[in-house]
Backbone as XML, in Angstrom:
<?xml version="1.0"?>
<chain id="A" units="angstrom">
  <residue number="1" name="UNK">
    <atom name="N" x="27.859" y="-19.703" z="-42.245"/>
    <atom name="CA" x="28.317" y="-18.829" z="-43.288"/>
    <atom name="C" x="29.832" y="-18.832" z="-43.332"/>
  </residue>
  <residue number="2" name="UNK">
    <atom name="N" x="30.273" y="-18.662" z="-44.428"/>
    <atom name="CA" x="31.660" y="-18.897" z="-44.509"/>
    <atom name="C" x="32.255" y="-17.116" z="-45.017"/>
  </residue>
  <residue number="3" name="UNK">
    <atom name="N" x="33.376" y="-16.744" z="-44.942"/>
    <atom name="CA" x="33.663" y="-15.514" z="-44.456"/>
    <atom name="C" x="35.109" y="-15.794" z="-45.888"/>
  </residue>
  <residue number="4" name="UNK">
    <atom name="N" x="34.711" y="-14.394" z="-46.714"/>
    <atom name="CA" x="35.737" y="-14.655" z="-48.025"/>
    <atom name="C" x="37.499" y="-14.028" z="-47.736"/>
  </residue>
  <residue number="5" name="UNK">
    <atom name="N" x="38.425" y="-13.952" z="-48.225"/>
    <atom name="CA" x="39.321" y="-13.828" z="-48.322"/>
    <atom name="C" x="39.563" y="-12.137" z="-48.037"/>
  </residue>
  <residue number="6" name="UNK">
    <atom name="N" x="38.136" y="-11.707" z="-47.899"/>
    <atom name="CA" x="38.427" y="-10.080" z="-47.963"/>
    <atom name="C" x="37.113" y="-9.790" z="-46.814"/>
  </residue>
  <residue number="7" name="UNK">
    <atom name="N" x="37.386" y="-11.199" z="-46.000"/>
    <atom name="CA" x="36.433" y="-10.608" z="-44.695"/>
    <atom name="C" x="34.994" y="-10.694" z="-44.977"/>
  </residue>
  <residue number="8" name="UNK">
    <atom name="N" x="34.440" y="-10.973" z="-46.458"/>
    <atom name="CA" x="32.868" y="-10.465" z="-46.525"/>
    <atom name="C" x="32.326" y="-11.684" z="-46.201"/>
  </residue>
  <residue number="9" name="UNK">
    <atom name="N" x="31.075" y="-11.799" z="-45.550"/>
    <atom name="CA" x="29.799" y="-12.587" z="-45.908"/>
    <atom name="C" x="28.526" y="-12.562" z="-46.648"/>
  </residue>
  <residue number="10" name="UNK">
    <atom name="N" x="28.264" y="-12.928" z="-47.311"/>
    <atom name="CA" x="26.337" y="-12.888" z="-47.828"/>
    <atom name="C" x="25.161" y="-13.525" z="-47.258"/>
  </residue>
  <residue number="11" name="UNK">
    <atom name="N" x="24.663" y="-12.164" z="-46.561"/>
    <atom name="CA" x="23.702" y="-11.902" z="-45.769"/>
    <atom name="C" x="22.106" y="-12.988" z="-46.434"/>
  </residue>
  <residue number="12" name="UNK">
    <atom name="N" x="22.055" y="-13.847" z="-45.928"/>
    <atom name="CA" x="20.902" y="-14.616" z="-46.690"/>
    <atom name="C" x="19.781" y="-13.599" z="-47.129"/>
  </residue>
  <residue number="13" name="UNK">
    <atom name="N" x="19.246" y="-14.639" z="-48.007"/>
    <atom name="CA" x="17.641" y="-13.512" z="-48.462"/>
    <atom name="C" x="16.813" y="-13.372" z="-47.668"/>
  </residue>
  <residue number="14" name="UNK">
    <atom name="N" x="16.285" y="-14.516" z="-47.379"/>
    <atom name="CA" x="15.240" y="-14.364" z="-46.380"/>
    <atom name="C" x="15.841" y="-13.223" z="-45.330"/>
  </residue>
  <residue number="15" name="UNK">
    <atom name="N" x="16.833" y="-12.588" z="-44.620"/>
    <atom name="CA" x="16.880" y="-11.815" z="-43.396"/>
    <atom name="C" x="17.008" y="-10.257" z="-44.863"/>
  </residue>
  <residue number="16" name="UNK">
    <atom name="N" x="17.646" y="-9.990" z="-45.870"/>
    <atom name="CA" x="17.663" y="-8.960" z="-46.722"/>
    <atom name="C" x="15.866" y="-8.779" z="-46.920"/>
  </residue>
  <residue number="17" name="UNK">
    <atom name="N" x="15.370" y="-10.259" z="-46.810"/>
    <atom name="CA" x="13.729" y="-9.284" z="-47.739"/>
    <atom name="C" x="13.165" y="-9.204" z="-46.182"/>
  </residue>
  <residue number="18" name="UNK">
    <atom name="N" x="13.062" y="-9.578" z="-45.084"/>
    <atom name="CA" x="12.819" y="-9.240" z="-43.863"/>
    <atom name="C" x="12.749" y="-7.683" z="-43.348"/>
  </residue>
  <residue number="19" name="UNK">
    <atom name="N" x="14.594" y="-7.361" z="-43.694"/>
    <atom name="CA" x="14.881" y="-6.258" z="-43.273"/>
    <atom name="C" x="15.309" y="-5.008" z="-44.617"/>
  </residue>
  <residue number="20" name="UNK">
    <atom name="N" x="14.254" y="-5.957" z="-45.692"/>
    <atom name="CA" x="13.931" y="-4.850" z="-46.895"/>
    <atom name="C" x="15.730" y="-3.951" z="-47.252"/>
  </residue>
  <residue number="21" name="UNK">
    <atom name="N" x="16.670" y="-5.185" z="-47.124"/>
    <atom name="CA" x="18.533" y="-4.983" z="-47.419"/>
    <atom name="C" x="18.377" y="-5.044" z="-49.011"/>
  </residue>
  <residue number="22" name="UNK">
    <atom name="N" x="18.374" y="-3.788" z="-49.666"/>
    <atom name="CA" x="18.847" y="-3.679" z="-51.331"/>
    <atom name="C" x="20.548" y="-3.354" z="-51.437"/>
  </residue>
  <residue number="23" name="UNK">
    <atom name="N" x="20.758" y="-3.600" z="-52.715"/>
    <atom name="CA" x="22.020" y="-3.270" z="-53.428"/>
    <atom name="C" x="22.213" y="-1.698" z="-52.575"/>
  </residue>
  <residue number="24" name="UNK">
    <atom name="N" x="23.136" y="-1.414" z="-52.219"/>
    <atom name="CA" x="23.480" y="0.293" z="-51.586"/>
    <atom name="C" x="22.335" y="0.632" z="-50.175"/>
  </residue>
  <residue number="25" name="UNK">
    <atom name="N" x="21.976" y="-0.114" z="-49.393"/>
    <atom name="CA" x="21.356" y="-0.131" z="-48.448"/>
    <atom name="C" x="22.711" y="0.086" z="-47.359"/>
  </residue>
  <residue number="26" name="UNK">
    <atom name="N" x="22.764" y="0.612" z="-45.798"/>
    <atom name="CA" x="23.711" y="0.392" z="-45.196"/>
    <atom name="C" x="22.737" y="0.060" z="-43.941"/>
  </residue>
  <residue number="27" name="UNK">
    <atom name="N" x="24.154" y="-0.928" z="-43.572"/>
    <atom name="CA" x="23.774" y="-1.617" z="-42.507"/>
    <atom name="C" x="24.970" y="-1.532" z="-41.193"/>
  </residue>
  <residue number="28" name="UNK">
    <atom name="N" x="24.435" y="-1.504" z="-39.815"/>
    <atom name="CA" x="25.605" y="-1.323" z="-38.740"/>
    <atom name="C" x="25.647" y="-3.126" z="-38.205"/>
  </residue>
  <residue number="29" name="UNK">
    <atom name="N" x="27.198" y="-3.210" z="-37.294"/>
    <atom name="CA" x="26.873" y="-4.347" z="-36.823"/>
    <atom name="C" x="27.136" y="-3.913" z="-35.488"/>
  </residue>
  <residue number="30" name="UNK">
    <atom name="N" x="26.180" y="-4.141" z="-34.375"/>
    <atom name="CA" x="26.156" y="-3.702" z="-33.036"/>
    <atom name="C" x="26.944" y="-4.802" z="-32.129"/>
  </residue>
  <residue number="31" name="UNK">
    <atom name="N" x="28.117" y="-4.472" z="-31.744"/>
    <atom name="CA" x="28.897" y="-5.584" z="-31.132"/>
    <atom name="C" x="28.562" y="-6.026" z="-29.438"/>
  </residue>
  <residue number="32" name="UNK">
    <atom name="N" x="28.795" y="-6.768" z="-29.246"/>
    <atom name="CA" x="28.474" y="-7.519" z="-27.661"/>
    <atom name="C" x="29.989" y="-8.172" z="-27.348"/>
  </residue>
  <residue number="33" name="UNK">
    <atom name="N" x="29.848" y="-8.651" z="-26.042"/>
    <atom name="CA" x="30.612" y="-9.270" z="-25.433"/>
    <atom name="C" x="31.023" y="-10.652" z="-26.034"/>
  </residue>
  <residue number="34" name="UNK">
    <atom name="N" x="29.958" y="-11.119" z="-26.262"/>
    <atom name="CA" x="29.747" y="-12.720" z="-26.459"/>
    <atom name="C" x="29.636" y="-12.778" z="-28.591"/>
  </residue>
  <residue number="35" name="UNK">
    <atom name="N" x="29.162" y="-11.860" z="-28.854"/>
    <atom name="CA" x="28.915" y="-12.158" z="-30.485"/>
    <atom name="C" x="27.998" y="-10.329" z="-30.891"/>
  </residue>
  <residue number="36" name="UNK">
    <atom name="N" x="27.981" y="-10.317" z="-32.196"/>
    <atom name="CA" x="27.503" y="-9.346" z="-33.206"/>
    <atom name="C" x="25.743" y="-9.417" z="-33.886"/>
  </residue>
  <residue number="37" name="UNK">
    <atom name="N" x="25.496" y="-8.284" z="-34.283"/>
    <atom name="CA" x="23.918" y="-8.230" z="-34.000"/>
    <atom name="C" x="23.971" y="-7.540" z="-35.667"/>
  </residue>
  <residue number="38" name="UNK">
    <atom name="N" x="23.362" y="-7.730" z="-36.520"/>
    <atom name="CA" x="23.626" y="-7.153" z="-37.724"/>
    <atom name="C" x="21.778" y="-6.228" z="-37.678"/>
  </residue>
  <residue number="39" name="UNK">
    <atom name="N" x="21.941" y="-4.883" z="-37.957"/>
    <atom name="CA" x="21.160" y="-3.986" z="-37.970"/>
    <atom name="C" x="20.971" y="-3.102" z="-39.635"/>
  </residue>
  <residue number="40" name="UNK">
    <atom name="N" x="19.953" y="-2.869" z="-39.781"/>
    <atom name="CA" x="19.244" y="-1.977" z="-40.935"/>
    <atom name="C" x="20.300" y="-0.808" z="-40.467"/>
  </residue>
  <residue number="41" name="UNK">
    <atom name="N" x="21.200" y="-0.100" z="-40.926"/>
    <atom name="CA" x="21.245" y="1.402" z="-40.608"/>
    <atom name="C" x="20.280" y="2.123" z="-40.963"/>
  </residue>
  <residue number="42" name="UNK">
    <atom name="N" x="19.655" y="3.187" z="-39.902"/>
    <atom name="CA" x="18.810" y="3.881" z="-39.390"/>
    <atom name="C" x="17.427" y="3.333" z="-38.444"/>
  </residue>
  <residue number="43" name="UNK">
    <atom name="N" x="17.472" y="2.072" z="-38.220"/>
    <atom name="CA" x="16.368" y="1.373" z="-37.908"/>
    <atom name="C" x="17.038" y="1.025" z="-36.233"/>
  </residue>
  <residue number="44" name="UNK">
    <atom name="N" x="18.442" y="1.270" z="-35.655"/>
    <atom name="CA" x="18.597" y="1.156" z="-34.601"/>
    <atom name="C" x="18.006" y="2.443" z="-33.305"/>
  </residue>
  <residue number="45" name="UNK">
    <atom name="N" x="17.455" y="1.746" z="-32.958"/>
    <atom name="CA" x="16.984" y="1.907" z="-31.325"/>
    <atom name="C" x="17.902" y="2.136" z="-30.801"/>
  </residue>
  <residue number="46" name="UNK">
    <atom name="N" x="17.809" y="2.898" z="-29.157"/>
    <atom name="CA" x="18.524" y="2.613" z="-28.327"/>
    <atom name="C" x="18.842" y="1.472" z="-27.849"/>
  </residue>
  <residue number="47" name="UNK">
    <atom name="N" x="17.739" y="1.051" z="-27.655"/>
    <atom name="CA" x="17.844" y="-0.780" z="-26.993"/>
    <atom name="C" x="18.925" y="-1.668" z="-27.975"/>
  </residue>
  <residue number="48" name="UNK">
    <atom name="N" x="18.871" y="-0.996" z="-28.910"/>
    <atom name="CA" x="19.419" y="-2.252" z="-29.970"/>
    <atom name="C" x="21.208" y="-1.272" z="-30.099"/>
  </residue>
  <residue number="49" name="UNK">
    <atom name="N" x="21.009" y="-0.472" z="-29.458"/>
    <atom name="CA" x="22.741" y="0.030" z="-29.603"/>
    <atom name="C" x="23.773" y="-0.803" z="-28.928"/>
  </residue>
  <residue number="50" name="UNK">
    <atom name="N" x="22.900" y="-1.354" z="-27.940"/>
    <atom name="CA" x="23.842" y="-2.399" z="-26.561"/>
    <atom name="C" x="23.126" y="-3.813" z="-27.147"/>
  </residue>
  <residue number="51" name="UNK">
    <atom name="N" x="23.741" y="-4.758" z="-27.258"/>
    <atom name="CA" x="23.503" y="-5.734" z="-27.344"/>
    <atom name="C" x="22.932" y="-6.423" z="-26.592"/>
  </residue>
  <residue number="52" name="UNK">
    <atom name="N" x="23.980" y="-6.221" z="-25.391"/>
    <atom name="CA" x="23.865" y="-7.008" z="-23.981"/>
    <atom name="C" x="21.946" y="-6.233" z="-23.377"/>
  </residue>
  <residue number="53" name="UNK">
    <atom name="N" x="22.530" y="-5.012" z="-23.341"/>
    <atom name="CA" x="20.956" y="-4.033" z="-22.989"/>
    <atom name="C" x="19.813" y="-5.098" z="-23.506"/>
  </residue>
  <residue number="54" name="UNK">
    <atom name="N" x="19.881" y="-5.119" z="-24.832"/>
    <atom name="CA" x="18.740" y="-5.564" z="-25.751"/>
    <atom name="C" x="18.248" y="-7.237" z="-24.710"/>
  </residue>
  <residue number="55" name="UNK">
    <atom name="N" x="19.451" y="-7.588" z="-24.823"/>
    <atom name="CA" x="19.254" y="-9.082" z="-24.538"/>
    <atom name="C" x="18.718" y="-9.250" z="-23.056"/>
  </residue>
  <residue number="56" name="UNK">
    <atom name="N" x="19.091" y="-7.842" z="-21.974"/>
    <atom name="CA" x="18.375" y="-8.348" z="-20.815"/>
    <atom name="C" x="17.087" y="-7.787" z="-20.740"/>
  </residue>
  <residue number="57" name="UNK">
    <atom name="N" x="16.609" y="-6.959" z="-22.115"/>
    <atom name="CA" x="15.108" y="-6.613" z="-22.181"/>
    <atom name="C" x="14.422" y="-7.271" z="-22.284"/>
  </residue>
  <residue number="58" name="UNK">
    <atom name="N" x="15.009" y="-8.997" z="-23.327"/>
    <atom name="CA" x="13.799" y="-9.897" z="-23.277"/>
    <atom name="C" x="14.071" y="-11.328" z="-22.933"/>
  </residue>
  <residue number="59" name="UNK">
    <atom name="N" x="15.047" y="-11.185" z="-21.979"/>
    <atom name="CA" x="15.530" y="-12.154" z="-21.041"/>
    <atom name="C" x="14.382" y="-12.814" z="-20.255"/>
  </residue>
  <residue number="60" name="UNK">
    <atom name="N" x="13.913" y="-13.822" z="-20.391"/>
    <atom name="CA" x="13.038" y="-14.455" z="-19.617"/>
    <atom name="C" x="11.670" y="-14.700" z="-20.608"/>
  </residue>
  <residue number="61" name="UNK">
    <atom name="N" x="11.109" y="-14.255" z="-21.780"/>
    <atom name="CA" x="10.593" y="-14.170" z="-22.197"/>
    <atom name="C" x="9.853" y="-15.284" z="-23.571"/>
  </residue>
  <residue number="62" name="UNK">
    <atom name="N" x="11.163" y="-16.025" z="-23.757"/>
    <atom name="CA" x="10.915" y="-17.421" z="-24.173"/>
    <atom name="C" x="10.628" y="-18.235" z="-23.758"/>
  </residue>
  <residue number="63" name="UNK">
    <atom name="N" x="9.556" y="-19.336" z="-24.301"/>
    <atom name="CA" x="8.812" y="-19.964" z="-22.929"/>
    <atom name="C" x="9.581" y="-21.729" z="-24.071"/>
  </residue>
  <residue number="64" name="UNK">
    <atom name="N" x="9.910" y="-22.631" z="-23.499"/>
    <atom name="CA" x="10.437" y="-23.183" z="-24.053"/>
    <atom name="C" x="9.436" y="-24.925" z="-23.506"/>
  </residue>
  <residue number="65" name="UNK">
    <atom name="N" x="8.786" y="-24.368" z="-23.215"/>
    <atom name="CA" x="7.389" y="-25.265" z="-22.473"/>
    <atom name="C" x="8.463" y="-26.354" z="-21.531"/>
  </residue>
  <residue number="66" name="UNK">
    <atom name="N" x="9.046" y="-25.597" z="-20.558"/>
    <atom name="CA" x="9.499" y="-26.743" z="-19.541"/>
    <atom name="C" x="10.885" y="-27.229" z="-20.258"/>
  </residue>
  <residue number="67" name="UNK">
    <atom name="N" x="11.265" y="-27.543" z="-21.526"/>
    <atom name="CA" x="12.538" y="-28.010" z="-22.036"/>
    <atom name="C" x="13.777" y="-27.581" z="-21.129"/>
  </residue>
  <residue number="68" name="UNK">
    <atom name="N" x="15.014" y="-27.929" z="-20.869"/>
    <atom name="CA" x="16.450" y="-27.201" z="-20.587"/>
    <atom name="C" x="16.630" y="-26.604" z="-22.240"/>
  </residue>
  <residue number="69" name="UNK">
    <atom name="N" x="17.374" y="-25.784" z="-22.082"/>
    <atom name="CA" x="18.003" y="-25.400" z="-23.071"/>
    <atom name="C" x="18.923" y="-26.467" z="-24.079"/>
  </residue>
  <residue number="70" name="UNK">
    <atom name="N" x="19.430" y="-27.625" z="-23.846"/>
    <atom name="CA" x="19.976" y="-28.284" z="-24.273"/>
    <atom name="C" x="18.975" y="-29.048" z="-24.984"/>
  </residue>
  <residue number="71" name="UNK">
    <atom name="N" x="17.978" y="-29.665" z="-24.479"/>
    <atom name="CA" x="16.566" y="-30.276" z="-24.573"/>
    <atom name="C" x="15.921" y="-29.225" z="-25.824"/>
  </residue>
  <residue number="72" name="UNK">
    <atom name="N" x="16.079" y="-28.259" z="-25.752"/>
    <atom name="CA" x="15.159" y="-27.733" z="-27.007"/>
    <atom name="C" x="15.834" y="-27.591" z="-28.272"/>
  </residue>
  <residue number="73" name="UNK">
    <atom name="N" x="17.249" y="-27.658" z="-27.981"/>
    <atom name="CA" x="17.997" y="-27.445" z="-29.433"/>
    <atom name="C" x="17.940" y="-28.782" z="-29.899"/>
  </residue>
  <residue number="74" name="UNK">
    <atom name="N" x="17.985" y="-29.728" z="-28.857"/>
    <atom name="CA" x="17.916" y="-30.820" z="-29.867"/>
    <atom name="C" x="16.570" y="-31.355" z="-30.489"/>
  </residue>
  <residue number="75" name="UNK">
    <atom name="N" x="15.538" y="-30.420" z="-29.291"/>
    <atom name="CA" x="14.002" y="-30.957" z="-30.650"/>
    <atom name="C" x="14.504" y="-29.953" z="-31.667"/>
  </residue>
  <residue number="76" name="UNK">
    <atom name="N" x="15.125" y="-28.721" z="-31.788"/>
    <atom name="CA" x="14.791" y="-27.717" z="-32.699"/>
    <atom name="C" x="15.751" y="-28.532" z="-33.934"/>
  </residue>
  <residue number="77" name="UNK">
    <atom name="N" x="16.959" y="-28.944" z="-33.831"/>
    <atom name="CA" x="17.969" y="-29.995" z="-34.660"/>
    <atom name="C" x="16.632" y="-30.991" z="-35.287"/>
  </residue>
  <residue number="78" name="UNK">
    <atom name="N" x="16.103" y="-31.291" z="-34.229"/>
    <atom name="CA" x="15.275" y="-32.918" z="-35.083"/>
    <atom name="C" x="16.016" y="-34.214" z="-34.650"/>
  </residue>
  <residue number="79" name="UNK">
    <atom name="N" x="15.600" y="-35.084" z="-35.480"/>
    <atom name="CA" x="15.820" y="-36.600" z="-35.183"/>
    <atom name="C" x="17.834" y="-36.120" z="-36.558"/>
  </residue>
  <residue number="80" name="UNK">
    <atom name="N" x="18.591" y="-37.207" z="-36.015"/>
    <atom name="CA" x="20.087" y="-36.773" z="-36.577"/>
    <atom name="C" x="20.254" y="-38.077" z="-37.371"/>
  </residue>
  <residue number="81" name="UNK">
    <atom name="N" x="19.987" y="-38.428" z="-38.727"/>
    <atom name="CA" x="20.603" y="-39.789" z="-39.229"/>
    <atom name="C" x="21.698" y="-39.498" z="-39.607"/>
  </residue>
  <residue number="82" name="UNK">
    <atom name="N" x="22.534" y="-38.841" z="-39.260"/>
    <atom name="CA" x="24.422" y="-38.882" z="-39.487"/>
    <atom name="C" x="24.847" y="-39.115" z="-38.818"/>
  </residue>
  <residue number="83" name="UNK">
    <atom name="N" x="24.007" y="-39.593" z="-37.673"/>
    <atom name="CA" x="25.312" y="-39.989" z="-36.167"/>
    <atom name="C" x="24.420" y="-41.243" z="-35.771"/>
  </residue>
  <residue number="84" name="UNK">
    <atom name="N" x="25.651" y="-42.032" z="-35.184"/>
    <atom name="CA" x="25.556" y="-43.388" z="-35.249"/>
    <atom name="C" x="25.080" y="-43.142" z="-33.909"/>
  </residue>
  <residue number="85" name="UNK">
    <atom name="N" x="23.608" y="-44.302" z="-33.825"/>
    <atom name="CA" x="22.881" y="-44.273" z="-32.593"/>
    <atom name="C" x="23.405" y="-45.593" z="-32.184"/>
  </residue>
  <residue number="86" name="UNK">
    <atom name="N" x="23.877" y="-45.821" z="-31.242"/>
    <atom name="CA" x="24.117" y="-46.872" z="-30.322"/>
    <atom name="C" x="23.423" y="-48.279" z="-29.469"/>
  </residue>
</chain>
């Protein structure tokens, strides 16, 4: 997403019809250490006030069938025909 001259972004559709985001809806952004968590205002939890909190609630919980982490982004990327295979 690219970020306008006055700071804004547009929140894709698919996450607005997800989290049911209309015209005059408000929304919080719950900050972390590492990056930002964009929330429904009134739909935050406690869990979801801490970022970090949230994240060691479901820490361990992705099962990535054996992959490294590096290993799964690149099945999740796919096969790359823009880069020259060697």
């Amino acid at each position: 997403m690219r970020v306008t001259e006055k700071g804004q972004v547009t929140i894709p559709k698919d996450i607005r019809d997800r989290l049911d985001i209309k015209p005059g809806s408000n929304v919080d952004f719950v900050v972390a250490e590492d990056g930002v968590m964009l929330v429904k205002n009134g739909d935050t939890s406690d869990a979801f006030k801490d970022f970090d909190a949230w994240a060691r609630s479901v820490e361990g919980i992705f099962d990535t069938n054996g992959m490294t982490a590096n290993e799964y982004v690149d099945w999740l990327r796919g096969p790359r025909d823009d880069l020259d295979h060697h």
